[in-house]
TORFITI-890684 format. One record per atom (N, C-alpha, C): x, y, z. Coordinates in steps of 0.05 Angstrom, whole numbers, plus 5000, padded with zeros to 4 digits. Layout:
N
XYZ...
This chain:
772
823925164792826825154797827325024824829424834827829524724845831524794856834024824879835624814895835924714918839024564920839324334937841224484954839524504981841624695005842924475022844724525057844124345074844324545093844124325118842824395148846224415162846024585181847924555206846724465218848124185235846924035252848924095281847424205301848824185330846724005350848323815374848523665386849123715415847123825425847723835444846723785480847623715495846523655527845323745541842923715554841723865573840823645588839723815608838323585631835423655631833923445641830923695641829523405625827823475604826323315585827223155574829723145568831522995547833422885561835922695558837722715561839822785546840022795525840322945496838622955471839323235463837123315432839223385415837723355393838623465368838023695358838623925353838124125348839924205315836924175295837924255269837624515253839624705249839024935240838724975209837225015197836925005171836425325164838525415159839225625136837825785108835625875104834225935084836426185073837826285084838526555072840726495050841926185063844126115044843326125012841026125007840026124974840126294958840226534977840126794962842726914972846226794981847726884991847727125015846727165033847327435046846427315079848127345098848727275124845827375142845027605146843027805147840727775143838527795150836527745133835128055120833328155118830728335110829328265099826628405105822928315096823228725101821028675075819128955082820329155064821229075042823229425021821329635019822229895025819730105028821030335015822730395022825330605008827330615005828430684978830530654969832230894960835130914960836731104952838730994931839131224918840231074887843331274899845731134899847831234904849631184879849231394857850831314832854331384832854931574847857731574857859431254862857431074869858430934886857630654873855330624852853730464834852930284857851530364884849330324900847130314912845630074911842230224915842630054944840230374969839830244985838030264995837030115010834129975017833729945036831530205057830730155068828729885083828129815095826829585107824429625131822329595127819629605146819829375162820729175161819128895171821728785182823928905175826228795191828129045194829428915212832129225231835029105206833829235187836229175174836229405151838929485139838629555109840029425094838529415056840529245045841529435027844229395021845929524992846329274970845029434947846029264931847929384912848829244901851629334881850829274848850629504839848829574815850929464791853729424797855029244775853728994779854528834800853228494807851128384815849428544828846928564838847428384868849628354871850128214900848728434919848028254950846228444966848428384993848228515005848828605031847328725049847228645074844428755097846528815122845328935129847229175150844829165178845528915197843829015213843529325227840529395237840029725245839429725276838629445283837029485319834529665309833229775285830629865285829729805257826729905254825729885228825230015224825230155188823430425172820930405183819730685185816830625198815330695180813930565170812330545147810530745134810330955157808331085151809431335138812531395135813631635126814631585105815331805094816131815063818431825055819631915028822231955021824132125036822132265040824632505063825032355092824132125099825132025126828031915121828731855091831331705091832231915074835231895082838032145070840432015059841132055038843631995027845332165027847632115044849532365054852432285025851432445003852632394977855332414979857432544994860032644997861332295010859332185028860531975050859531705034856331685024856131455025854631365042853831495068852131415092849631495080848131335105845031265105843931475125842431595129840831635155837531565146837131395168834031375162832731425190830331515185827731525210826131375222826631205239824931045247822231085272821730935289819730905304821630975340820831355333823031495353825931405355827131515334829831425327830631555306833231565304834631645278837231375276836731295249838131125244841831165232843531185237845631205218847630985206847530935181848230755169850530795159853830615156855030685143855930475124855730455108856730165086858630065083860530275086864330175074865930085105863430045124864830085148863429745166860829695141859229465146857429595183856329815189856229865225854129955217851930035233849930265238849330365266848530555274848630685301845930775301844030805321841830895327841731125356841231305351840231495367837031585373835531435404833031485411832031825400829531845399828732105402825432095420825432335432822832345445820632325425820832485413818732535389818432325357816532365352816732145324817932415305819832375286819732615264819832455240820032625216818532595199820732635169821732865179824232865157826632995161829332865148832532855159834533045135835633085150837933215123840433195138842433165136845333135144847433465128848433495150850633745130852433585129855433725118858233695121859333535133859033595157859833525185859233175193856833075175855132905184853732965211852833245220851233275240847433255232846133075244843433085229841333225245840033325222837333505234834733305232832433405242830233275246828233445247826233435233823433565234820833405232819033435249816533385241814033495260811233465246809633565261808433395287809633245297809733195333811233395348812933465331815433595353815133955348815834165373815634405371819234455353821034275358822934345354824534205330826334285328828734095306830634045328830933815319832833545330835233605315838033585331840533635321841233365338842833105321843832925332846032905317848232925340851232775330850732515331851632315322850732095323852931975332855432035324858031965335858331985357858332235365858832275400856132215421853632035408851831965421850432205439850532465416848932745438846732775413844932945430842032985409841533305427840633475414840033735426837433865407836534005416834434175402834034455398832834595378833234805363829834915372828935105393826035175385825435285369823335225358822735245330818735335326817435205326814835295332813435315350810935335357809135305372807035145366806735015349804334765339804634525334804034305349803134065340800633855334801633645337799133545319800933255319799632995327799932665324800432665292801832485296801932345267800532075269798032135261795231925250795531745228793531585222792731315202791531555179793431705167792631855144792931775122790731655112790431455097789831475073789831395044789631595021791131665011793631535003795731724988797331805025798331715038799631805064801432025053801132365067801932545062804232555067805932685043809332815049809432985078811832995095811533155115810433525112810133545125808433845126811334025133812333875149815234145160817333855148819834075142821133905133824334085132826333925132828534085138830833995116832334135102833334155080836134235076838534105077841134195083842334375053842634615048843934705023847234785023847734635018851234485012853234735002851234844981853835084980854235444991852035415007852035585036851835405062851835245055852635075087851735175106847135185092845535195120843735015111842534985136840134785139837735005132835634925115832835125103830634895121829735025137827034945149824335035144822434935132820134965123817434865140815635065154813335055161811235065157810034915139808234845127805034905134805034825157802635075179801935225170804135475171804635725179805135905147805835705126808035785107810435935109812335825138814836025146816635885138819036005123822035915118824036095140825735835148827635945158830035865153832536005166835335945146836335925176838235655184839335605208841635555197843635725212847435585212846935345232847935215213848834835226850334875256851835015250854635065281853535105302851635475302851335545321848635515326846835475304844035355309842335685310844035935309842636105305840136195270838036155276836136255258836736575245838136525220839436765207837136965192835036775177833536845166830636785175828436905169825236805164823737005162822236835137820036995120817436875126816236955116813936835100812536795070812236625064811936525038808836585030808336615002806536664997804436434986805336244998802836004990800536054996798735804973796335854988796635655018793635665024793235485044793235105035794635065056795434785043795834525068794534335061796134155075797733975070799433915044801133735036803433875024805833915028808234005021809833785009810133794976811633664963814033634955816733524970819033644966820433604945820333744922820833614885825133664892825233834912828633784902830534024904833434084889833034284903836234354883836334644884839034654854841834754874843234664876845334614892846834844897847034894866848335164861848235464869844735474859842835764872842035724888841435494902840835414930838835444930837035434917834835444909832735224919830335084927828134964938825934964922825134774912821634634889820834504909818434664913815934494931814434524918812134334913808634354906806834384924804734564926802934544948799934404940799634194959797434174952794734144972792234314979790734354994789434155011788334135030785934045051785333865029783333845005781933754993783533624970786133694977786833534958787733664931788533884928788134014900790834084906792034004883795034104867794934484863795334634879795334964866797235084867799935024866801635224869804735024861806135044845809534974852810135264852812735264870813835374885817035404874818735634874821935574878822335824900822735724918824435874941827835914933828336174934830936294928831836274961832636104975834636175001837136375002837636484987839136674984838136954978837237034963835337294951833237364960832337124974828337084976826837154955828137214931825537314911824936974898822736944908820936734904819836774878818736534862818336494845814836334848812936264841810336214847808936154818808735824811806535844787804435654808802035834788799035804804798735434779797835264797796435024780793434894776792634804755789334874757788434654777789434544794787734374818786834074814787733954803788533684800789233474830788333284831787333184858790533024857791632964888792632854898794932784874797732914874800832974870801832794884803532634856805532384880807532414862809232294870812232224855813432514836812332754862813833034853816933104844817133124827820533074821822633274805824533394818825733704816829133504782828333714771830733584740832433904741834233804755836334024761837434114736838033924719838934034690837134174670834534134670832634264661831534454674831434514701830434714716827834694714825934414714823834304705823634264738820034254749819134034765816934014750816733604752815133414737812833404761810233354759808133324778806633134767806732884772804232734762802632724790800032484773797932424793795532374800795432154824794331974825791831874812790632134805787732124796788132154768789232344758789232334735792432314713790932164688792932134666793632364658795732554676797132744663799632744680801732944672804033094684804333374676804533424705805033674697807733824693808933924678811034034672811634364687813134374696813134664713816734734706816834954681818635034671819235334691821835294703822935524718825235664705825135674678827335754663825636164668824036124643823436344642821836494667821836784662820636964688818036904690818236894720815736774734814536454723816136414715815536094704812835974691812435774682810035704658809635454675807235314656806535044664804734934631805934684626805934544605804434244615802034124602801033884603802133644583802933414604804133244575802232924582800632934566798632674573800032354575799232264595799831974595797131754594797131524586795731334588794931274612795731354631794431274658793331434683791731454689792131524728792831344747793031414775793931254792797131214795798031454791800931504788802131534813805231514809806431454833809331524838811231354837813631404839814731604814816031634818817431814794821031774797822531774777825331684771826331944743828432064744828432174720832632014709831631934684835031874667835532244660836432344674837632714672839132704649840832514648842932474626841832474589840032284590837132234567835332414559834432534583832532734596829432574583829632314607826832164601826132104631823832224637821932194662820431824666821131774676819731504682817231484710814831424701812731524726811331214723811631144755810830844754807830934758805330754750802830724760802130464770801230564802801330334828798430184814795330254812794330164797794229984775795530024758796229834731798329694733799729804756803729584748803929654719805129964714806829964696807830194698809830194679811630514685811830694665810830894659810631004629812731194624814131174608816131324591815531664574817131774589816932114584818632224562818832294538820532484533820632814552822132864561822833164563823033274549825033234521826533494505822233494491821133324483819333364468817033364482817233314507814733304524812433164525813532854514809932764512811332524513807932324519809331964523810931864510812731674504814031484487812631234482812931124509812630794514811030764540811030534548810730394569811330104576812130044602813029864612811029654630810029494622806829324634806829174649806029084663804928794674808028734703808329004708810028944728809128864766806828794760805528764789804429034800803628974827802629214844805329454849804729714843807529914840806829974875809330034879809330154913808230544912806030494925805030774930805830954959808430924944810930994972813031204953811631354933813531484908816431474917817731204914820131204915820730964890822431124885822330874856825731054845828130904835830130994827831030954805832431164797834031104767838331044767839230824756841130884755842930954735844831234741846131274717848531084705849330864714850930714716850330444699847830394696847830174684844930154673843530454678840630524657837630354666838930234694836630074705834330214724832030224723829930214746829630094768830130114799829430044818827530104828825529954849823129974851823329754879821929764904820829644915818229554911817429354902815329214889813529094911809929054918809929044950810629154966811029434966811429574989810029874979808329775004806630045000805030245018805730455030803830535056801630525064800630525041796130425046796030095037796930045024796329735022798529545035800929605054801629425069804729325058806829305072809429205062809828855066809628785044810828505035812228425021813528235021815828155005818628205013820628065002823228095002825828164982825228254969826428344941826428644929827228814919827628934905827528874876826129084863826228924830826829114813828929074792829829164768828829164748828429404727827329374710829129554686829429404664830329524648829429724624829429964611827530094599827630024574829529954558830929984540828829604532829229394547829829144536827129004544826729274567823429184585824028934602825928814601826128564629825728634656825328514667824028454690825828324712826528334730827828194754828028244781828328004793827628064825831028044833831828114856833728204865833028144900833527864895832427834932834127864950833328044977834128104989833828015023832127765018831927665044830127375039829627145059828126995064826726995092824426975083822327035111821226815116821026615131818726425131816026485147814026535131811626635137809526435141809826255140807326015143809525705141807225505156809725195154807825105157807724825150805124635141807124345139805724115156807223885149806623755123808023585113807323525082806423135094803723165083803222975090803722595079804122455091805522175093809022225095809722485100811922525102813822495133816622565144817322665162818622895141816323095137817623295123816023575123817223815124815424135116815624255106813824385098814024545071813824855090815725015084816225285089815525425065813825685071813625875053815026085056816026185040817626495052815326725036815626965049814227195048813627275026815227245000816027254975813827074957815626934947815426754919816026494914816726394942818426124937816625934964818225714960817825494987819725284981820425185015821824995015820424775021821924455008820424345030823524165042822724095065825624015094824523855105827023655105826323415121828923475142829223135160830723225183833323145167834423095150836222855140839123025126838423325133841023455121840923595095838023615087838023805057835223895053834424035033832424205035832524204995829524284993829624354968827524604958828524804949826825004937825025034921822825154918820825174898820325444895819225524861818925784859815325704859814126014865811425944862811926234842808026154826808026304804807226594805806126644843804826894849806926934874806427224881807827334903806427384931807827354949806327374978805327204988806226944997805026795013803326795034801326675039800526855075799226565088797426455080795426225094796226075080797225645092796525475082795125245106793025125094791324905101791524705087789924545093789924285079786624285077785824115050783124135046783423855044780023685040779323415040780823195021781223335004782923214988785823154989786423255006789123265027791523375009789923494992792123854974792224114987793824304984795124504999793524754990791824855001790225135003791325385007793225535001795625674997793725934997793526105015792626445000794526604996794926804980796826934969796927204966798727484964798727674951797927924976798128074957798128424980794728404992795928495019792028515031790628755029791228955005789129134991789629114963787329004953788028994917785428924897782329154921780629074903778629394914777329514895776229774909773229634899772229674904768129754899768729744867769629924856769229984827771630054814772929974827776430054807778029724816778529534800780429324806783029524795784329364816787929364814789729204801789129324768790329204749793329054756794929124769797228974779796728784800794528834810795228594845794528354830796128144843794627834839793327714873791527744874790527524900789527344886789227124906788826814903788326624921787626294925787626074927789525974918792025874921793225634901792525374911792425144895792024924911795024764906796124644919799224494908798124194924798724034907799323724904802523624921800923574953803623534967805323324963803923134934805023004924807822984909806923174889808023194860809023504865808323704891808623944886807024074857804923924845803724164821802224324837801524624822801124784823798424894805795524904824794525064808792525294824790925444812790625754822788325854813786125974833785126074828784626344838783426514820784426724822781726944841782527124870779927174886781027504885779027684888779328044887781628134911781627974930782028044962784627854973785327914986787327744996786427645015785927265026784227125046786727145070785527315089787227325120788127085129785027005134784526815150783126485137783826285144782626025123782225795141779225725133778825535154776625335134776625035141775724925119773424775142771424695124769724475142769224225140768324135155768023755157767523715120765323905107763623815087766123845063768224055070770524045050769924365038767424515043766824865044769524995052770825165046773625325042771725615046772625765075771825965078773926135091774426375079777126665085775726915086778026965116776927315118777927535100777027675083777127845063777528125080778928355067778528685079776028785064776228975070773829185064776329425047774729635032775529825021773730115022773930255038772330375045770030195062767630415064765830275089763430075073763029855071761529645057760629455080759229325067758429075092759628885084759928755109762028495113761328225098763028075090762827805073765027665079764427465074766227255079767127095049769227085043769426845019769526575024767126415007766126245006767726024982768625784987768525504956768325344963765425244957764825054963765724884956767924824936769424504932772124634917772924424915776324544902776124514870773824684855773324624826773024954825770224964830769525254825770825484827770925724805772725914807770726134831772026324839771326574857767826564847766426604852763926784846762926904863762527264857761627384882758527394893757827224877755027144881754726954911756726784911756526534932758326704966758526914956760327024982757927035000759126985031757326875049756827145060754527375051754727705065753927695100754827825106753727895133751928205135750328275158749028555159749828665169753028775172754428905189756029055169756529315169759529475155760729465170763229485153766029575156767729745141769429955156770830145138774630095134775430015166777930025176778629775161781429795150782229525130783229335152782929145137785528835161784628925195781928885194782028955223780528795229779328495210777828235215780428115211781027945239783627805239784727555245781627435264780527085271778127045261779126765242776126655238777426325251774926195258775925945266772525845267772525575259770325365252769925175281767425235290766624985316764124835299766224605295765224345278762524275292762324235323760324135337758824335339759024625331756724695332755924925308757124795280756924905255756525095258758425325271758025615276762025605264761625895252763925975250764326305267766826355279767526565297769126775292768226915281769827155267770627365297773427415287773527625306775527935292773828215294775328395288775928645302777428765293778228955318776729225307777129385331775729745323776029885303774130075298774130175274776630395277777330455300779430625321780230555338783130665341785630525369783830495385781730605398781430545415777830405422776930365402774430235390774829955406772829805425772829565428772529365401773629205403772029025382771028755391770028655370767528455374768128165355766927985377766827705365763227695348763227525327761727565313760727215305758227125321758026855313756326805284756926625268755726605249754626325250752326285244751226005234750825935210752925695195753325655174750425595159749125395181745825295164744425525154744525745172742626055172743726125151746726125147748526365134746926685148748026715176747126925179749026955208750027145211750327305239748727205268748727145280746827045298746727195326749227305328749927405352752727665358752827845362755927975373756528005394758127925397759027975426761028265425761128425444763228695444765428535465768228605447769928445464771728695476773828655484775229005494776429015470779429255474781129315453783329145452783729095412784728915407784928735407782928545407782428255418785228095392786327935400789127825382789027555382787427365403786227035402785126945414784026705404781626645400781926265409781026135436780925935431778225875443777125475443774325535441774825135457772025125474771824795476769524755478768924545488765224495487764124755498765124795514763624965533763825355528765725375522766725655531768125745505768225965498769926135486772126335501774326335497776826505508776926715480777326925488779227095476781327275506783327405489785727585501785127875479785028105505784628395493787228495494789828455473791928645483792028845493790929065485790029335492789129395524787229195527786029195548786429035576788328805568789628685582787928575607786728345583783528275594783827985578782527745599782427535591779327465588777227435569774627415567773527065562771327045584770726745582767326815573767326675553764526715538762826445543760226465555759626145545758026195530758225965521757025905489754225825486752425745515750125715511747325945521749426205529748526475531749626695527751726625517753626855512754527055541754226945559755627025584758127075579758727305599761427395591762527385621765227315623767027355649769627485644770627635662773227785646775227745675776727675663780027665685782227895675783427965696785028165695787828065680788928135652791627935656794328155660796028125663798228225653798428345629800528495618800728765598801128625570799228685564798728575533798928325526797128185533796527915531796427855494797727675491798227625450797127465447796727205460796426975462795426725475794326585471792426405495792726035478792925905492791825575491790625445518789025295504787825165526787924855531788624835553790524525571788824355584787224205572783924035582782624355603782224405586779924735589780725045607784124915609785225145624786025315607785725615613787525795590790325855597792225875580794225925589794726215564796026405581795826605566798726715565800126815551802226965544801927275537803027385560803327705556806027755547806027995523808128105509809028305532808028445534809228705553809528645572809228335586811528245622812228125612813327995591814127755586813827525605810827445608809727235630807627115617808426765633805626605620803626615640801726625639799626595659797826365656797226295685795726025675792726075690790626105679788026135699786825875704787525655722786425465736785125525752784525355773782625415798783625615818786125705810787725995819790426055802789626395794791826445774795026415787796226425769799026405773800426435749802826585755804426765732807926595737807626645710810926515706812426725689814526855703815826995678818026895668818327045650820826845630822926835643824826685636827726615658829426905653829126935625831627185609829827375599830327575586829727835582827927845557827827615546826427645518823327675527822627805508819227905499817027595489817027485505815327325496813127355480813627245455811527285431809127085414809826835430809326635409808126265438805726165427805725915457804225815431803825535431804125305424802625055430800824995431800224675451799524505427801424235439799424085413802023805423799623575421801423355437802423275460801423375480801423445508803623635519805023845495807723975504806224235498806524395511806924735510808724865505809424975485811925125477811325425474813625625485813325915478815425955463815226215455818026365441817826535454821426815453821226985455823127115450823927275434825827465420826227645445828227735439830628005443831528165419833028425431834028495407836528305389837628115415839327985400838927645408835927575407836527375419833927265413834026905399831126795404831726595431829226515444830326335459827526095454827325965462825525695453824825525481823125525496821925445521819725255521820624975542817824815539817024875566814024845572813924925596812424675603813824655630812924295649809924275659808424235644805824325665805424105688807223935688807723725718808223905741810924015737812324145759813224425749810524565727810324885730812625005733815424955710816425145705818225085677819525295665820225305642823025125646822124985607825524915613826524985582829125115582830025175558829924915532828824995520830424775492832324875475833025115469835525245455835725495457836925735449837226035443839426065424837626285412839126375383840526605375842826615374843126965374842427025341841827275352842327425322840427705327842327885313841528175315838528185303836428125321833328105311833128435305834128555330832928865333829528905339828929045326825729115337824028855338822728765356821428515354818328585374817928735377815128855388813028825365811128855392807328745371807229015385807029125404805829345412806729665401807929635377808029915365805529995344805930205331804330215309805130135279807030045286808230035252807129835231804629905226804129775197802429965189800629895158799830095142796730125162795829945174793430235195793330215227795630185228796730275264795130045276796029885270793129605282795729455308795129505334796829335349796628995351798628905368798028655367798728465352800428565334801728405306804428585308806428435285808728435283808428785262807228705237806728745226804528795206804428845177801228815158801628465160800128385172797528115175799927905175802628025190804027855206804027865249802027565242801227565267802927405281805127275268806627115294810127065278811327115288815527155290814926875288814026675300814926365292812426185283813126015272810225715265811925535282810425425295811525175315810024985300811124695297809124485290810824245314808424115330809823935352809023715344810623525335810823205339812123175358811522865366811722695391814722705397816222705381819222765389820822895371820523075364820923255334818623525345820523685340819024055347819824225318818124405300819624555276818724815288820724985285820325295294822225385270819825615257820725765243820826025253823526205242823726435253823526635228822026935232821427055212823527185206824227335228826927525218829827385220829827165223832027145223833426875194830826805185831026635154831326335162830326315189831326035194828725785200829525585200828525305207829825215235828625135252829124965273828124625279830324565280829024215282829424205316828124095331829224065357828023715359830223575358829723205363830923105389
């Protein structure tokens, strides 16, 4: 499918390098209508009052609403992002209003739709899960914090409620990432907030107003570390939790009476790891599938002391869960297979199934609407395997169709198209453009999802890697993921594909025309490299180039780069732990063998190299390392706070720190340049005798050449737009890996520099930059 967009062209004066430039803005978002951008769908809320679904966002400070009559989207900038690592209870649908509240990265987010605004209130602590009363006053719980968080959000006040005595970090808990342990629960028709201590097994009953603790018991669970919040009956005020143990065993649903306390308790036979737990208020049913195994469990609360009923499904590896209440048909997606299998209730056993819908998000959030009978699903978005893409996808039960519902353009990679003055943009998704300077652009669909790497191989065709970066175990493939190679004809644009277990990080080709990518690990295995030797042969895991080293930690091999002159390739990956040094890793292609490691500090993030020397930058460690290459001698310079970035200027390093926003230059004496304005410098450039940086703000890109004549910056443009979170130094992706934006988004822009022509692509903000 093709589409014919155009460019805003501004014209404007400066003094400095130019005496005038051209500055062309090319618009990606215009394709999919919506002003706004978002990357990253992770959670969603089904607002059927209102026939609106909304969508949280990982990868961008935005949320989108879509409108379940037209499927038109709308993005609401937030100034933050969903933090990836929490679950359904971090986001709240305040059903009476229509508002959002979501949880972010120390924050509480408040969203309002009919008002197009959102408001953010800091918090000290990370929490974990939100509930809103009446009032719209919001609570907060989690296990960082001793207390619950009471934020008006309106009058910009936040106060606290003491509440326990135990904490505990919220870690890379990995495996199915656990529902919160404490969790706080607003019941609407006594108009209190129910707080649950998961620790301890204590319930307590708090008035919203005065914040006095009216009630607390103790519950008779077993011992447990996962608390599953299935829902909750409005009326009896009633609470369905599942517990499930240390080890993982499903033993107990639960109905807490907040009113009576006479609790209710069915014992369950121990079934590994409960996801997509789900409370059917009209049945007085909670549904329990899960992960391991092809069943559900049925947990009938009608009769005394309640029962438990098995209804077999075709699959394990279960996940989200959705119920049509109206039908009374359970819909349970499996992240494993990409598909969604069909429940009767009234009769209790499978119907159908729904196939071949890609990788399911193992983020059990998945929705039903009563309005128009459709399935919502964030597709690529997942807490152990990583948030990608830009869309939301629909699925129909009834007709089985299929559709994407995009909700953003990301440009994730840019590649010049060669004999051209032209580039081909990939967005994060499914598509690419290719843009010239001349006022139009044209779209392409590709046939797989997730763009990540393109090169050029000898043949001077397009080496494209693709798809989610976990989607292969030891002994279980992931019937839904597609990873790949594509190769495209920058000719003709054809399209063809071959198909690899892993998703290639990293891609670096050699003189001989050999195609070699850094692959993850899945659990702890030894390291390999993917090998093709020509652009014919399909995958064979026979020809993978092994190394004698394990690895356990995923996406934490993150540079590879080829020194032609000395047929060594340079792998570099980070710690097995935050705080694990990591190591450069030389390989000799003739050997095919490891030859050497070097221990580099924490975080090492790049990698440059010349006859002589190897550079890397330790963000973590905020350490500039000079390796030589004919002893592996090491020298280390002190840099500035979190160094991202390095190029080298006939053998000088020039380094870019994120956390001073300063370039540093280590010549025959250092010297620091900080940025003119406030932005976070993220992004440097060399190529053609020009040096270019980036650097975002919350509301601001700005675009800098730097004079290396007369050593200092000179603007080339600035961009507004509500970026919001634009930090490498948090934890927010699926294994707390610093140093990146995001999962195995290592850089906010692609710069490509011709001689009088600059292309800067921006991630969050859906755009192209021409600067002539």
């Amino acid at each position: 499918m093709k589409q014919l967009n155009y460019l805003l062209i501004l014209t404007i004066s400066i003094t400095g390098l130019f005496a005038q430039k051209k500055i062309t803005e090319v618009d990606f978002l215009k394709t999919i209508g919506v002003k706004i951008n978002s990357s990253g769908p992770v959670l969603l809320r089904m607002d059927n009052e209102r026939n609106r679904i909304i969508c949280a966002n990982a990868n961008s400070s935005s949320i989108s609403l879509i409108d379940g009559s037209t499927g038109k989207v709308r993005n609401i900038p937030t100034g933050k992002r969903a933090l990836q690592h929490l679950k359904d209870e971090s986001f709240y649908l305040d059903e009476l209003t229509g508002n959002a509240y979501l949880i972010g990265d120390k924050c509480i987010v408040a969203v309002y739709p009919d008002k197009n605004i959102s408001s953010v209130i800091e918090t000290v602590k990370q929490y974990e899960s939100v509930t809103v009363d009446k009032r719209g006053i919001v609570f907060l719980a989690g296990r960082e914090s001793k207390n619950i968080a009471i934020a008006d959000i309106k009058n910009n006040q936040i106060d606290h409620i003491n509440w326990v005595d135990f904490t505990e970090p919220l870690v890379n808990l990995n495996q199915t990432p656990p529902p919160p342990i404490r969790k706080v629960i607003y019941l609407p028709n006594i108009d209190k907030i129910a707080a649950l201590d998961g620790y301890k097994s204590m319930f307590y009953l708090i008035n919203p107003e005065t914040y006095a603790v009216e009630k607390v018991r103790t519950l008779k669970t077993l011992t447990a570390a996962r608390w599953h919040f299935a829902g909750i009956d409005k009326i009896k005020n009633r609470i369905y939790m599942v517990i499930e143990t240390k080890e993982r065993k499903v033993v107990q649903a639960v109905e807490i009476d907040a009113s009576t306390g006479k609790d209710v308790y069915v014992d369950l036979p121990g079934f590994t790891e409960g996801v997509g737990v789900i409370y059917n208020s009209k049945r007085n049913e909670v549904y329990i599938p899960y992960d391991n195994h092809a069943s559900v469990h049925v947990v009938d609360f009608n009769k005394a002391g309640g029962n438990m009923a098995e209804i077999k499904i075709p699959l394990y590896g279960n996940d989200g869960s959705a119920l049509d209440i109206n039908k009374d048909i359970l819909y349970i997606a499996s992240w494993a297979y990409g598909e969604i299998e069909i429940v009767d209730l009234k009769e209790r056993k499978f119907v159908d199934r729904i196939s071949g819908l890609g990788i399911i998000p193992h983020m059990f959030s998945m929705e039903f609407n009563q309005n128009n009978g459709l399935i919502y699903l964030p597709l690529g978005a997942t807490a152990v395997n990583g948030v990608f893409g830009s869309a939301v996808t629909s699925v129909n039960p009834k007709s089985k169709e299929v559709k994407k519902i995009y909700t953003g353009w990301n440009p994730v990679e840019m590649i010049k198209r060669k004999g051209t003055d032209e580039v081909i943009v990939f967005n994060s998704e499914d598509e690419f453009a290719v843009v010239n300077s001349d006022e139009n652009f044209e779209t392409h669909k590709i046939p797989f999802n997730y763009p990540h790497k393109a090169i050029y191989n000898n043949e001077g065709n397009i080496y494209l890697s693709y798809g989610p970066h976990q989607s292969y175990w030891p002994t279980v493939y992931i019937w839904g993921a597609k990873n790949g190679i594509m190769q495209i004809d920058p000719h003709n644009l054809n399209i063809t594909d071959r198909r690899i277990p892993r998703l290639a990080q990293d891609l670096i080709l050699t003189d001989t025309g050999i195609l070699y990518g850094l692959q993850n690990s899945w659990g702890k295995e030894k390291q390999f490299i993917l090998e093709f030797e020509d652009n014919i042969r399909e995958f064979n895991p026979q020809t993978l180039l092994k190394l004698d080293e394990e690895i356990e930690r995923e996406t934490i091999q993150t540079i590879l780069r080829y020194d032609k002159t000395e047929n060594l390739l340079y792998l570099v990956k980070l710690g097995e732990t935050n705080n694990d040094a990591g190591a450069l890793q030389i390989i000799d292609l003739e050997k095919r063998s490891r030859i050497k490691t070097v221990e580099l500090e924490i975080t090492p993030t790049d990698l440059e190299y010349d006859e002589n020397f190897i550079f890397v930058v330790n963000f973590d460690s905020n350490s500039l390392m000079k390796i030589d290459k004919k002893d592996y001698s090491i020298e280390k310079f002190k840099t500035e706070e979190n160094p991202l970035g390095l190029e080298l200027v006939k053998g000088v390093p020039f380094v870019i720190n994120h956390g001073s926003s300063s370039l540093q230059m280590f010549g025959e004496e250092l010297v620091s340049f900080k940025l003119p304005e406030d932005e976070s410098i993220d992004n440097i450039s060399y190529e053609k005798g020009r040096l270019i940086v980036t650097g975002h703000s919350a509301n601001n890109l700005a675009v800098y050449e730097f004079d290396l004549i007369d050593k200092k910056f000179i603007e080339l443009f600035n961009y507004e737009y509500p970026f919001g979170d634009t930090s490498f130094n948090t934890y927010n992706n699926s294994f707390y890996l610093r140093g990146q934006f995001a999962d195995t988004i290592y850089e906010l822009n692609k710069v490509i520099i011709d001689k009088n022509k600059i292309w800067i692509t921006d991630f969050l903000a859906g755009k192209l930059f021409i600067i002539e």
